[in-house]
MOPAC internal coordinates of N, CA, C and O (Angstrom, degrees):
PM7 1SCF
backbone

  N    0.0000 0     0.00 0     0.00 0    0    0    0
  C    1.4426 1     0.00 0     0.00 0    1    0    0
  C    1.5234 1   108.65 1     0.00 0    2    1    0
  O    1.2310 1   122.99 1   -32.94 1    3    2    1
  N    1.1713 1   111.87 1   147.06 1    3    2    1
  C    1.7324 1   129.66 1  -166.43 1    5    3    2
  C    1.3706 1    88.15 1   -80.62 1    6    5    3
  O    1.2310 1   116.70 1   -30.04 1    7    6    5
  N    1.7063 1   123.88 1   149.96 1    7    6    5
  C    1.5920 1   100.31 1   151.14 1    9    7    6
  C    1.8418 1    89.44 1  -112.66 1   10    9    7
  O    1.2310 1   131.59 1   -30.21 1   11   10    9
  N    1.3920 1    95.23 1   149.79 1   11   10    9
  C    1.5124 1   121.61 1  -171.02 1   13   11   10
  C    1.7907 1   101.92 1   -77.18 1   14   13   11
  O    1.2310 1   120.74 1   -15.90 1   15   14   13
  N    0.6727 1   116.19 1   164.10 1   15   14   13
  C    1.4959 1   128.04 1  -165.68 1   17   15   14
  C    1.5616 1   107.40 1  -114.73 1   18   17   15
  O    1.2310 1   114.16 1   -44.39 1   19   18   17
  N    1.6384 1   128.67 1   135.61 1   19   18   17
  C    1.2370 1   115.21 1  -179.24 1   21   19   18
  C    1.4063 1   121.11 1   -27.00 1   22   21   19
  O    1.2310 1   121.87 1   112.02 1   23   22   21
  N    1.5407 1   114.02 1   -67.98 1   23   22   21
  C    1.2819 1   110.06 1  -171.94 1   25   23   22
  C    1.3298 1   135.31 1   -50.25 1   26   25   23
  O    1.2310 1   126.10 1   151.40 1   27   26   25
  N    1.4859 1   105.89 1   -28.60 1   27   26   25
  C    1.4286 1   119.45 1   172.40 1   29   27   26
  C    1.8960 1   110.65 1   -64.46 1   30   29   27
  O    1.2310 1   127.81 1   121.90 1   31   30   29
  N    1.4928 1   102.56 1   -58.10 1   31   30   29
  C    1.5852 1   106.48 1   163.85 1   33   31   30
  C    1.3927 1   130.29 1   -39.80 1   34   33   31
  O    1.2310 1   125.06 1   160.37 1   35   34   33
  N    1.5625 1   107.88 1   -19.63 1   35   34   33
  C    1.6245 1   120.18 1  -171.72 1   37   35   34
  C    1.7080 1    96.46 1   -96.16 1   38   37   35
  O    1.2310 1   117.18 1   159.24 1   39   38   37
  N    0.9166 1   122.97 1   -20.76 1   39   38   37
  C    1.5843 1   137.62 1  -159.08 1   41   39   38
  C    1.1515 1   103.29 1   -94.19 1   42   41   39
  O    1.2310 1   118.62 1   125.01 1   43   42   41
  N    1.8751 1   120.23 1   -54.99 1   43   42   41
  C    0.7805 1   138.43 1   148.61 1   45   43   42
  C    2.1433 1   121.25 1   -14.92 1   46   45   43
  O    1.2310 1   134.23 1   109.51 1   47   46   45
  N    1.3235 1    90.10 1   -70.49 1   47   46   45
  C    1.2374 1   110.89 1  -172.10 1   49   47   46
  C    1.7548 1   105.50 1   -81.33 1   50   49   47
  O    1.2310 1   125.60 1   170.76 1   51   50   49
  N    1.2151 1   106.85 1    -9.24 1   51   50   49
  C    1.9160 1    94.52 1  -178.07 1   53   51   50
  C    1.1876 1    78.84 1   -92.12 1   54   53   51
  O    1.2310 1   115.48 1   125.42 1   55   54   53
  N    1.1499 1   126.18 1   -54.58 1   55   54   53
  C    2.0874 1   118.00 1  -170.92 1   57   55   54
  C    1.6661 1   101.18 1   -41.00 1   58   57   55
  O    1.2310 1   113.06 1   116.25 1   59   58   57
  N    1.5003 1   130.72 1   -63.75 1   59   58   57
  C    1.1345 1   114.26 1  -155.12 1   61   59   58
  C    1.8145 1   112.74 1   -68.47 1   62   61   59
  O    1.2310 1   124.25 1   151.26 1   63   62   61
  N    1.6974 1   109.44 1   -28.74 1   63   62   61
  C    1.4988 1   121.59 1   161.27 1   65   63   62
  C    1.7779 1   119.25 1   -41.37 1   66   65   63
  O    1.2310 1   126.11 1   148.11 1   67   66   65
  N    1.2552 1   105.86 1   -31.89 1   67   66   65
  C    1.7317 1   114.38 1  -159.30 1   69   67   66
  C    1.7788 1    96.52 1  -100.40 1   70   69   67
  O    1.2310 1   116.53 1   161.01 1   71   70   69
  N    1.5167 1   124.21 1   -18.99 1   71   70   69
  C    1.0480 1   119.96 1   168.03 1   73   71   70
  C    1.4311 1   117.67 1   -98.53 1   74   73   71
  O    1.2310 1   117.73 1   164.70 1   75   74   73
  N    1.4932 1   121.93 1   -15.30 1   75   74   73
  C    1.0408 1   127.42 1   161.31 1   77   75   74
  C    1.7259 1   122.45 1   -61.54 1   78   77   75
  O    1.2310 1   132.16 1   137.10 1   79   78   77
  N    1.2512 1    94.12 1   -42.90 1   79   78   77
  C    1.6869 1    98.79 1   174.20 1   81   79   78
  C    1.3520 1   112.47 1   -90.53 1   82   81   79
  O    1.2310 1   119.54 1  -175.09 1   83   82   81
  N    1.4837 1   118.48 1     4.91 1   83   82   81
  C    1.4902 1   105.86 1   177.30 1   85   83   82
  C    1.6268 1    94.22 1   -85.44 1   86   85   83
  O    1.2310 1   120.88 1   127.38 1   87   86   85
  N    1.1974 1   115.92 1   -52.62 1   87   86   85
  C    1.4722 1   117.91 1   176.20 1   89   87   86
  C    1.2371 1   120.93 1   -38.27 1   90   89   87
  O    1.2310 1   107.69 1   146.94 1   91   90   89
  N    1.4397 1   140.57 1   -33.06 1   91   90   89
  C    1.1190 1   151.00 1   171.59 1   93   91   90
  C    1.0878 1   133.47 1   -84.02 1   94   93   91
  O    1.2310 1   125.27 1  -171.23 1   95   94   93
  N    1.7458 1   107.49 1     8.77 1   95   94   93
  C    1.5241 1   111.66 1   174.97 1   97   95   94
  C    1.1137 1   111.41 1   -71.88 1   98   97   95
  O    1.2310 1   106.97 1   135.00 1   99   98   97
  N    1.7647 1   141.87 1   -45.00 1   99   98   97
  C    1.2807 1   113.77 1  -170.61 1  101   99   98
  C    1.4892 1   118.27 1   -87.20 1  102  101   99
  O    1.2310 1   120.35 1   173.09 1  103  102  101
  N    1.2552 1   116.94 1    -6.91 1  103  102  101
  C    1.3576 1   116.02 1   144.01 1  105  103  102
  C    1.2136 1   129.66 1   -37.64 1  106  105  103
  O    1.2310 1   117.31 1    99.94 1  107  106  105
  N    1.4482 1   122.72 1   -80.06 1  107  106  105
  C    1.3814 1   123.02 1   164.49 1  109  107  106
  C    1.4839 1   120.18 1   -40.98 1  110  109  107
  O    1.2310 1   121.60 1   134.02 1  111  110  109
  N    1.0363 1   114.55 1   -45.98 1  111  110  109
  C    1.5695 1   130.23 1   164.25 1  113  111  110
  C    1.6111 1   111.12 1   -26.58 1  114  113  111
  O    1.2310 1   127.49 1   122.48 1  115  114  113
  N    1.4127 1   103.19 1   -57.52 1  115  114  113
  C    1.6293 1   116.19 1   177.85 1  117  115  114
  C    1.1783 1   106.09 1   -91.01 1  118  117  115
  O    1.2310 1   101.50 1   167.62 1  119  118  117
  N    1.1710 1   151.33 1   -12.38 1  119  118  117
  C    1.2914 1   128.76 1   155.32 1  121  119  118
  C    1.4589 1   118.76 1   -82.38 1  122  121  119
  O    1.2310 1   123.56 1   144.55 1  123  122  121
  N    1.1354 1   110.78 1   -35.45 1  123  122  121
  C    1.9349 1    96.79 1   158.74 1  125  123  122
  C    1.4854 1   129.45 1   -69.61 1  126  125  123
  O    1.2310 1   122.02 1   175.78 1  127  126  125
  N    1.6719 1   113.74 1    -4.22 1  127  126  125
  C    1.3396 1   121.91 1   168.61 1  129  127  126
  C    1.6145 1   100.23 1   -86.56 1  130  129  127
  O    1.2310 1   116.94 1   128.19 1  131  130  129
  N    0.9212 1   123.42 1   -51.81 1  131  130  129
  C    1.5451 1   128.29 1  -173.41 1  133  131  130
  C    2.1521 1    95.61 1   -66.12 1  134  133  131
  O    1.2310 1   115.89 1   159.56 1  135  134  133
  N    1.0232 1   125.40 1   -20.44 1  135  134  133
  C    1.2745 1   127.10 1  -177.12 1  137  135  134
  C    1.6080 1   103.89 1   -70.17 1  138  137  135
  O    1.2310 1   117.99 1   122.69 1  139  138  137
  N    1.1029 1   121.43 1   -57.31 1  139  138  137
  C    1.6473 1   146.32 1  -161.10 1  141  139  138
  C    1.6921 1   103.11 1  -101.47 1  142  141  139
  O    1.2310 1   116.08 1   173.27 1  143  142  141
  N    1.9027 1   125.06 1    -6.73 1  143  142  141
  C    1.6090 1    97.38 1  -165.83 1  145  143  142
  C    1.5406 1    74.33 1  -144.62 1  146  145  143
  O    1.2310 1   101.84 1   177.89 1  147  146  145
  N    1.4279 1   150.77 1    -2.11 1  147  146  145
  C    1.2720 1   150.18 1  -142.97 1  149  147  146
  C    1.4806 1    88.24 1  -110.12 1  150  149  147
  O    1.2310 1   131.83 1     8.19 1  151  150  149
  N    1.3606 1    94.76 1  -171.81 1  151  150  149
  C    1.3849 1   111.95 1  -179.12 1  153  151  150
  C    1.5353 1   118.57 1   -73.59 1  154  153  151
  O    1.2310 1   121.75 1   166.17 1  155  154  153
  N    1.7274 1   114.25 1   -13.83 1  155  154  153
  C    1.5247 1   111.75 1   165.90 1  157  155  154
  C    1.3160 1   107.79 1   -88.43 1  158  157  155
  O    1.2310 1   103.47 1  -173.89 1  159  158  157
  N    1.1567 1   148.01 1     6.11 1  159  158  157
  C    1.5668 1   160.02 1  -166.75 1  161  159  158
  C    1.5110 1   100.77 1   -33.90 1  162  161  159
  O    1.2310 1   123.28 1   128.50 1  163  162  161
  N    1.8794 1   111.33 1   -51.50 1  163  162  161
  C    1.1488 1   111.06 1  -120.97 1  165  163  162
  C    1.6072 1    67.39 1  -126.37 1  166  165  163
  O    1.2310 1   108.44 1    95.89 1  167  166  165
  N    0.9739 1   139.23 1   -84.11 1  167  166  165
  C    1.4352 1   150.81 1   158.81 1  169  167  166
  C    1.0864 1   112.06 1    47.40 1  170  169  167
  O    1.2310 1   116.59 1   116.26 1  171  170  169
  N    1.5116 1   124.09 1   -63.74 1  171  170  169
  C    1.8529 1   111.02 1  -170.04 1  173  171  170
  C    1.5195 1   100.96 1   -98.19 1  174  173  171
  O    1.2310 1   115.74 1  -167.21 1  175  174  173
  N    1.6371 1   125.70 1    12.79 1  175  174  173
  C    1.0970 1   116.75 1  -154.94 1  177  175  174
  C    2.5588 1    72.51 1  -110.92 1  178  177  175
  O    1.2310 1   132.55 1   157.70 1  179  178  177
  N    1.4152 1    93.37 1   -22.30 1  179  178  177
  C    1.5629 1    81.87 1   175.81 1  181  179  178
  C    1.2162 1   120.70 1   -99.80 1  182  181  179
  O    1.2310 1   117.70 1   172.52 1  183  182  181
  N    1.2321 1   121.99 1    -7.48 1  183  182  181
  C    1.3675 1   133.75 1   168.15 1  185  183  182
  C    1.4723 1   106.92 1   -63.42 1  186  185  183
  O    1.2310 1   117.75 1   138.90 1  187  186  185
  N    1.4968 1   121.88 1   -41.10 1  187  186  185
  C    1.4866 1   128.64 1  -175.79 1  189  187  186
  C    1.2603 1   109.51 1   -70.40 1  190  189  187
  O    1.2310 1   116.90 1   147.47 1  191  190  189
  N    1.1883 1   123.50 1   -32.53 1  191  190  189
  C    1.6770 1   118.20 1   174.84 1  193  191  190
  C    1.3248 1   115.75 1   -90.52 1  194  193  191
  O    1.2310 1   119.05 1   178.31 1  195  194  193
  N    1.4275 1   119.41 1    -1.69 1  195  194  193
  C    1.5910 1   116.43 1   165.44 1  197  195  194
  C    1.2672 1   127.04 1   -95.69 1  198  197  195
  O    1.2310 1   128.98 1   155.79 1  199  198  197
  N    1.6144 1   100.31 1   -24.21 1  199  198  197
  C    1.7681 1   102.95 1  -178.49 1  201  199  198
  C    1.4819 1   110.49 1   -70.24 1  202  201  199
  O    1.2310 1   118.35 1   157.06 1  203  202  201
  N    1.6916 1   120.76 1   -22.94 1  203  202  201
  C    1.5652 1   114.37 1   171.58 1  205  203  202
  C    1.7239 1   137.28 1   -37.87 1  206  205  203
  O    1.2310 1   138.15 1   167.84 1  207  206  205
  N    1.2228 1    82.42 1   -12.16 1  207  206  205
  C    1.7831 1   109.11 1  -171.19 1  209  207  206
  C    1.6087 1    97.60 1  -105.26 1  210  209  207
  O    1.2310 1   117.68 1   174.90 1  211  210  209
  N    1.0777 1   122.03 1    -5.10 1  211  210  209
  C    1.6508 1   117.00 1  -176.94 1  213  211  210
  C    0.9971 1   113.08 1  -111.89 1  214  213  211
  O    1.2310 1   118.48 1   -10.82 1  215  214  213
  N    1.2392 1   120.51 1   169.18 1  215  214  213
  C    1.7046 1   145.05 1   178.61 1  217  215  214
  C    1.1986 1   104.58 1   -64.40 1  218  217  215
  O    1.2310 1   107.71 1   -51.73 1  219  218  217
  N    1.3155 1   140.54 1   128.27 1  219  218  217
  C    2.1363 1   119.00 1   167.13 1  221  219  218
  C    1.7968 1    99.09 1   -77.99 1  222  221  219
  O    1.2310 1   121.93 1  -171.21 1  223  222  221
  N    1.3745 1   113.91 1     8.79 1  223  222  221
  C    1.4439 1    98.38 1   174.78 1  225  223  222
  C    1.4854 1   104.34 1  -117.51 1  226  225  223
  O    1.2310 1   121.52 1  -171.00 1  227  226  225
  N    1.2706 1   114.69 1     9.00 1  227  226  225
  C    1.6628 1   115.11 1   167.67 1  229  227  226
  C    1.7407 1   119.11 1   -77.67 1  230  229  227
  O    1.2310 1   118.79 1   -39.69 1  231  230  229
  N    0.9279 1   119.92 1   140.31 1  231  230  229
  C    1.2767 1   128.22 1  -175.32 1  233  231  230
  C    1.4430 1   111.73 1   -64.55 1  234  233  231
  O    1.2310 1   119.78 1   162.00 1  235  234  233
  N    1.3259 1   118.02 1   -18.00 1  235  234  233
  C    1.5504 1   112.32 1   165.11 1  237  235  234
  C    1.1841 1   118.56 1   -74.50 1  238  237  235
  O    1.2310 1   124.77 1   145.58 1  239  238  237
  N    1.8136 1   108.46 1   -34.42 1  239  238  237
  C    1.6021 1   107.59 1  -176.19 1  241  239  238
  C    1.2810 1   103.37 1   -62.47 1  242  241  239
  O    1.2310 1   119.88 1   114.75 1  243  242  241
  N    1.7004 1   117.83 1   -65.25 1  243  242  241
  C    1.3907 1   116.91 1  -164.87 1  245  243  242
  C    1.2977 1   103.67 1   -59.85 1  246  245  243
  O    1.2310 1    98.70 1   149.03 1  247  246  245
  N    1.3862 1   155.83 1   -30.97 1  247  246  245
  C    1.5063 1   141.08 1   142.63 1  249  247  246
  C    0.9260 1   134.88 1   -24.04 1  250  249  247
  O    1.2310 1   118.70 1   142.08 1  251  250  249
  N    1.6233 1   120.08 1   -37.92 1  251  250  249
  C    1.4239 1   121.11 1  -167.42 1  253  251  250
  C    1.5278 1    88.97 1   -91.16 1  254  253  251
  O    1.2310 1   125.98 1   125.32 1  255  254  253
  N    1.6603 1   106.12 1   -54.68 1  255  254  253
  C    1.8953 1   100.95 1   172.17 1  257  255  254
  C    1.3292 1   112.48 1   -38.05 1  258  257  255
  O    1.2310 1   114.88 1   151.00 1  259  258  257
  N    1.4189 1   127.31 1   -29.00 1  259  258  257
  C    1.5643 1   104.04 1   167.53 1  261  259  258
  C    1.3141 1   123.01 1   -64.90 1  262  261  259
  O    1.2310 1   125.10 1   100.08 1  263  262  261
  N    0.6447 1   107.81 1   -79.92 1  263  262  261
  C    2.1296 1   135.03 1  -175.65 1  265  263  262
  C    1.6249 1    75.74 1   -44.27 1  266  265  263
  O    1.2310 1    95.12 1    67.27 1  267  266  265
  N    1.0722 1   161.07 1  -112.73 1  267  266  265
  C    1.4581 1   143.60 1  -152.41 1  269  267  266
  C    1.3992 1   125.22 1   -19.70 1  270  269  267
  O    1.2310 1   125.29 1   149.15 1  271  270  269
  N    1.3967 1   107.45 1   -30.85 1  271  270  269
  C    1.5454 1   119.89 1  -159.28 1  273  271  270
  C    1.6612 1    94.89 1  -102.11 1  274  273  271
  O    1.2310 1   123.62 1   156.20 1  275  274  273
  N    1.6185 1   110.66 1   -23.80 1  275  274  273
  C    1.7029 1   107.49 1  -169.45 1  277  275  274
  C    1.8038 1    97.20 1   -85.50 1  278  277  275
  O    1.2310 1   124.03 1   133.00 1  279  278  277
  N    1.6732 1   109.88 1   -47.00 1  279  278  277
  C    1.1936 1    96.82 1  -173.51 1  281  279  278
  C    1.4498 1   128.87 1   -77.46 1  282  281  279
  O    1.2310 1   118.85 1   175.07 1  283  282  281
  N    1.6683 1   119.79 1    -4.93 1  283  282  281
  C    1.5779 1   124.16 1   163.53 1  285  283  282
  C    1.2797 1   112.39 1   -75.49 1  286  285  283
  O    1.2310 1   120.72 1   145.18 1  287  286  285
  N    1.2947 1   116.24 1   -34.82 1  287  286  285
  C    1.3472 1   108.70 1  -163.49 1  289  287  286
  C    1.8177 1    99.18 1  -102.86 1  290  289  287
  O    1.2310 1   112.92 1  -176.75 1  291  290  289
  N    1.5065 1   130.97 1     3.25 1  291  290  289
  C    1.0913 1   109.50 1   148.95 1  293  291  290
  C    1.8111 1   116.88 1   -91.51 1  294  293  291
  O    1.2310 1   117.80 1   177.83 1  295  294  293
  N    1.4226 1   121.79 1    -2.17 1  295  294  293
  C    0.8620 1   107.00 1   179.12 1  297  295  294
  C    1.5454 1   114.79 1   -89.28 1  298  297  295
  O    1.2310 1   118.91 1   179.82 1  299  298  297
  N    1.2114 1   119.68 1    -0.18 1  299  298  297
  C    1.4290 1   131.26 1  -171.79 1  301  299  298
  C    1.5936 1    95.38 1   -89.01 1  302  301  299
  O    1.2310 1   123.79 1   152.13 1  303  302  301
  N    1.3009 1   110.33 1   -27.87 1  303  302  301
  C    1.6451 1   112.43 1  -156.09 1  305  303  302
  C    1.2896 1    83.55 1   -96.62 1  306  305  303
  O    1.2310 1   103.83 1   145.70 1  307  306  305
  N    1.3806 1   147.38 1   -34.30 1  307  306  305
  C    1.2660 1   137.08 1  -173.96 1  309  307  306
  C    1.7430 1   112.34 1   -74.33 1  310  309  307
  O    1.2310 1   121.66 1   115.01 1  311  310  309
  N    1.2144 1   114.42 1   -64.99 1  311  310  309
  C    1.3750 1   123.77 1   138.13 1  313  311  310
  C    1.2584 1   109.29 1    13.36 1  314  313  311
  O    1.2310 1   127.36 1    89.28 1  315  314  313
  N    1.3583 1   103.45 1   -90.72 1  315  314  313
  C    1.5721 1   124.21 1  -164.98 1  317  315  314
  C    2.1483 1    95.95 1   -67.91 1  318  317  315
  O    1.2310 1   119.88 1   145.44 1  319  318  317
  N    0.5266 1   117.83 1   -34.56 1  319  318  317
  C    1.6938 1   105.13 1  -172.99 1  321  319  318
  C    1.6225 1    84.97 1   -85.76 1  322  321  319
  O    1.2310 1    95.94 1   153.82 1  323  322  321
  N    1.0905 1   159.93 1   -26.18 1  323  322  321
  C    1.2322 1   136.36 1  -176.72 1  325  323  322
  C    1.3980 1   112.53 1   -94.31 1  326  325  323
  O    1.2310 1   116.96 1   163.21 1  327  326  325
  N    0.8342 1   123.39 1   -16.79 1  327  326  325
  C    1.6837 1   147.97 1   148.99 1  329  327  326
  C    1.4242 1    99.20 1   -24.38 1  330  329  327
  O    1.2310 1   130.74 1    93.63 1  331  330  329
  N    1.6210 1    96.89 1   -86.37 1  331  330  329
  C    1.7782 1   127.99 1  -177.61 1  333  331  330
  C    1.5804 1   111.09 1   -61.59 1  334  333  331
  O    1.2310 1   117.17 1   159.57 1  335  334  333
  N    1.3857 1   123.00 1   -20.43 1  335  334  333
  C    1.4829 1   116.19 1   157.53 1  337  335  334
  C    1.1515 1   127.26 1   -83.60 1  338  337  335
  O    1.2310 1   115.69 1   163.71 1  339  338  337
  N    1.4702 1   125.79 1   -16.29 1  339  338  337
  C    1.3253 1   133.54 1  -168.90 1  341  339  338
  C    1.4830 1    96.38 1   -82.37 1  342  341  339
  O    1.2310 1   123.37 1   125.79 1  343  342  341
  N    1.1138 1   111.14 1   -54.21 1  343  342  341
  C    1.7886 1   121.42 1   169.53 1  345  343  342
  C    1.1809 1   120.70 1   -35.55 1  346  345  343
  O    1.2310 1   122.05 1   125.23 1  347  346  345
  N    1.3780 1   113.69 1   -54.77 1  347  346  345
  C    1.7846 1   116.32 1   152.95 1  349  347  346
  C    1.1699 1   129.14 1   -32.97 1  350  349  347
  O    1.2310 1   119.30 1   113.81 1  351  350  349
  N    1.2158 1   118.95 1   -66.19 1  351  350  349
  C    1.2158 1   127.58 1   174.62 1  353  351  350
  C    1.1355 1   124.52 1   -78.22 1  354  353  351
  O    1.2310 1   111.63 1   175.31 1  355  354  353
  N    1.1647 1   133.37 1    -4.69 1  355  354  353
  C    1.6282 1   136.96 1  -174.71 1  357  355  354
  C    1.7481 1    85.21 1  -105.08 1  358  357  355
  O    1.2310 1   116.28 1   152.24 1  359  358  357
  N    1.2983 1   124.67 1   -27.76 1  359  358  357
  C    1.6959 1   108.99 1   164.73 1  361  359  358
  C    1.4357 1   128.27 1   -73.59 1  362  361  359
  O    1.2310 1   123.11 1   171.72 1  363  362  361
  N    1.0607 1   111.64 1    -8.28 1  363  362  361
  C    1.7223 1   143.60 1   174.36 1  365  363  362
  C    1.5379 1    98.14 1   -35.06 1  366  365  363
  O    1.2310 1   112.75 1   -43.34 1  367  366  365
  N    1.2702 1   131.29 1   136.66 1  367  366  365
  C    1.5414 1   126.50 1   167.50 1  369  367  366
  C    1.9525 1    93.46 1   -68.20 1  370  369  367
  O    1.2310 1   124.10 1   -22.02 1  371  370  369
  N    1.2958 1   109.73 1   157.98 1  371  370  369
  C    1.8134 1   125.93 1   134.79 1  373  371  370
  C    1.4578 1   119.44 1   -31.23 1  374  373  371
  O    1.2310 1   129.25 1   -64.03 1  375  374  373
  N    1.4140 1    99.77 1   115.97 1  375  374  373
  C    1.6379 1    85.47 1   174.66 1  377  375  374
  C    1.0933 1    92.77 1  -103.91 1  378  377  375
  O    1.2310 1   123.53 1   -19.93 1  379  378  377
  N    1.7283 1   110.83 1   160.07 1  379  378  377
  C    1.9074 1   120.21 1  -143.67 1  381  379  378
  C    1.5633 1    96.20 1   -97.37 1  382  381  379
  O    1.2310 1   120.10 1   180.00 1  383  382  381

């Protein structure tokens, strides 16, 4: 047996990364559809018009400021990785 050389092991390992996330596009796919069309759709967009009536030092505000801040910014992050997988695969040769 050959032993493989870092770089080859790194090559190795971005190949098995780039098929791993190709597989997981319509996954991700549906969890950023279920992010934006699901039952949180509407959620931080109603949380924002209720906290106006609150304290920013009440524990509901800074609560709701959470869960607002978790579900935009995971939907941006989901977004963005299906973004960066689609790119993968749309560089993909034709299969014949």
């Amino acid at each position: 047996m050959t032993e493989l050389s870092m770089n080859e092991i790194d090559a190795q390992i971005a190949d098995l990364q780039r098929q791993r996330d190709m597989k997981s596009l319509e996954g991700s796919k549906a969890v950023a559809s279920a992010l934006r069309n699901g039952k949180v759709a509407s959620l931080a967009e109603d949380l924002e018009s209720l906290i106006k009536d609150l304290s920013p030092q009440s524990m509901a505000y800074q609560q709701a400021k959470n869960v607002i801040s978790v579900i935009t910014n995971t939907r941006n992050l989901i977004d963005g990785d299906v973004t960066r997988i689609q790119a993968i695969v749309d560089a993909q040769p034709e299969a014949a």
